[in-house]
Every structure is written in structure tokens, then in C-alpha cells.
C-alpha positions, 0 to 999 in steps of 0.5 A: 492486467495491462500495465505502463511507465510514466517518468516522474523526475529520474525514475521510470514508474511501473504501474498496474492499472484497469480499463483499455490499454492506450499508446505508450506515452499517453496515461490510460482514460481512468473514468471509470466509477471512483479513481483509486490508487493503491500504495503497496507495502514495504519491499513489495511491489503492484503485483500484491494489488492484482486481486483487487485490480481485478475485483474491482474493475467493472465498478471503479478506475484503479491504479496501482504503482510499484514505488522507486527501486520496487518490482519493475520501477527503476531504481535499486534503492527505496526513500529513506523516509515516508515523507519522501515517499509521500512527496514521490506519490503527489508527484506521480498522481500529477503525471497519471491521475486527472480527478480526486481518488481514494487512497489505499495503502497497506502498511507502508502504503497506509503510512504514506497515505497519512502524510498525504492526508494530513497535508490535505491534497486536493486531489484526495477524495478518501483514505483508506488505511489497510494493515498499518499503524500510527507507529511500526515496531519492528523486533530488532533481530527481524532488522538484523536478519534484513540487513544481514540478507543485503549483506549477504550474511543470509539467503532471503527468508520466507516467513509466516508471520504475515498471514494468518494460521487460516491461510493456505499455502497458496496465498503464502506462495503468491506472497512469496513470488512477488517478495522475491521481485524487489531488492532486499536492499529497498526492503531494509530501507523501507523498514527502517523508514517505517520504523522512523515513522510516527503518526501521532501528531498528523491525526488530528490533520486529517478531515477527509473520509476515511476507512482502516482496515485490520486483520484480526490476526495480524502480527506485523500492526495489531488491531490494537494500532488500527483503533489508534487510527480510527479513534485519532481520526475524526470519523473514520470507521474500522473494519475488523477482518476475520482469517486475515493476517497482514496480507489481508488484501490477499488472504481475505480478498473478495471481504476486503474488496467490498469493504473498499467498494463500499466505502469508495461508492459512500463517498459525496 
């Protein structure tokens, strides 16, 4: 998957992205179909976008970045809110990206994606909200085990609660590899960044196409908070996944990868 670093302010940003490669210093062609830029989840990284960078090259231009202090961007410390998160992604889009795309954000990723919907960037052609929820509530001892891991106290844990009981041990392992490639102190930060996060009142903002997407098995945002989304947008569609967890990018790929291709080609 060919990949580049642009500077934006004081971080040099990694990011995946389709099509020829092209010189160091100059952003690749992206004129491909849609231009999508995909926003990964709390402490996570690109890499969980390969599949659909993949999927979905023959048809579309897609971009994928690891966000400040994640995967191979620099830094050793995330935003501590969503609104800086969002602030950090217009300012990467006017580095790389030369035309309208469509968002598609995951969890965190998706939260970012509502900031920058509801302030209407011109650049937005659509959204779509993946694995996400107008508010994340974390139980408090998943919050003590992130901070006990920065502190130290414990090893990093490999859980379950992301996927769905249909998932194989594969997918879990792959999930597992790109977790391990980010700082257990960004992913702390970014939890306490969604946690801070309400998406109520930017709803009724946001008037651009939008999709959200749901696992139906999902522990992390219930279904229940994607029909928040869909019902507090004004037109937007949900789409239910089966065997789909909070990774249902991963777990589901080739359904989630026609969902997002379907949308991206309806847009005017």
C-alpha cells in the first residue's frame, strides 16, 4: 500500500493512500472516482483501513492518515478533545486533498467526522458515521485499566469486546498487531476525549448526505446510538451490519466496502 508524510504545523503525518506513488514532497494525483478520507478510531492507526484501501481502489481515490502521536505520525501524545482532532483534519485535507470528498470515520473517527460536518467545510461532499455515537460511555474500570497500562501498573490487554462472537481468531490478531502500533498513552487521551464528547446539539447542523453504519453486535456503540444519529440527521440512512462487532470494517469487509461504495457513487 503506498504511503507518504506531509507536515501539518508541527507533526509529520503518515498517511495510506490509492493510486501511483509520486515524489517525496508532492501529494499523490487522487483523481480517481470519489476522493474518501478515512479517520481511524481511538489509539489506532491507517493500517485498520487497509482493506478498504484495497477494496476500493479500482473505483475511488482513498486516503487514510494516522492521527497525531498514532501508528507512524510523530508525536507520542494525541489531542485531548475532538474538536482539536477535528481542527488538525481540515488542516490536513488542505495540505493533501485538491477536491470535495467523503468522510468515513470510525468511532472516534466517526466523532471527528460530526464536528467537521456540522461546521459545513466546503470540502465535504458526504459522511459516513461507522461504529460511532452521539455520546461514548466507557465503564469506569476500562478507563483505570488504560491508565494503569500508561502507568505501568499493567501490560497491555488484548480483549474481545470489539468483535463480534462470529469473528475469527485472524481478524482478532490483525486487530491486535495494529493496537500494539500506537502509544498506550494516546489511546488513554483519545478515550478520555470521546468520553467528553456530546454530539447531541451538532445534529441538527449537519445537511450533507450522510450514511451511518452499525454492527449488530457491536458492545463499544450499540445500534441503539446509530439510530440516534440517523434519526437526528436530517435524511441520513442506516445500515445495520450482521457478524459485526465494533470492528466492522474489519470483521465485515467486502458488505462494508459496498455500503461505502454505494453511497460514495449516489452522491450528486
Amino acid at each position: 500500500m503506498p504511503s507518504k508524510y506531509v507536515t501539518v504545523g508541527d507533526t509529520a503525518v503518515h498517511y495510506l493512500h490509492t493510486g501511483p506513488t509520486t515524489l517525496p514532497d508532492v501529494p499523490p494525483p487522487l483523481d480517481r472516482g470519489r476522493l474518501l478520507l478515512l479517520l481511524h478510531a481511538a489509539g489506532s492507526n491507517a493500517g485498520m483501513w487497509r482493506k478498504q484501501c484495497e477494496g476500493l481502489a479500482d473505483t475511488h481515490s482513498v486516503v487514510a492518515p494516522d492521527l497525531p502521536g498514532h501508528g507512524r505520525s510523530s508525536g507520542i501524545a494525541g489531542l485531548a478533545t475532538i474538536d482539536a482532532y477535528a481542527e488538525f483534519v481540515e488542516r490536513f485535507v488542505g495540505a493533501v486533498m485538491r477536491r470535495p470528498c467523503v468522510v468515513v470515520g470510525r468511532s472516534m473517527g466517526g466523532a471527528i467526522a460530526i464536528v467537521l460536518a456540522s461546521r459545513r467545510p466546503a470540502w465535504l461532499a458526504g459522511v459516513v458515521l461507522v461504529c460511532t455515537a452521539p455520546r461514548f460511555t466507557f465503564p469506569p474500570e476500562r478507563l483505570e485499566t488504560a491508565r494503569n497500562v500508561v502507568r505501568v501498573l499493567l501490560t497491555q490487554p488484548f480483549t474481545t469486546e470489539t468483535f463480534s462472537s462470529a469473528t475469527g481468531f485472524d481478524l482478532m490478531r490483525e486487530a491486535w498487531t495494529e493496537q500494539v502500533k500506537t502509544d498506550p498513552r494516546v489511546r488513554y487521551t483519545d478515550l478520555l476525549a470521546c468520553q467528553a464528547f456530546d454530539a447531541g446539539p451538532l445534529l441538527a447542523h449537519i445537511r450533507i448526505p450522510v450514511l451511518v453504519v452499525a454492527g449488530a453486535d457491536d458492545q463499544v456503540t450499540p445500534v441503539a446510538g446509530a439510530e440516534e444519529l440517523a434519526r437526528g440527521i436530517a435524511g441520513a440512512k442506516l445500515e445495520v451490519l450482521a457478524a459485526a462487532g465494533h470492528q466492522a470494517p474489519l470483521e465485515q469487509t467486502a458488505a462494508f466496502n459496498q455500503l461505502v461504495g454505494e453511497f460514495a457513487e449516489g452522491l450528486a
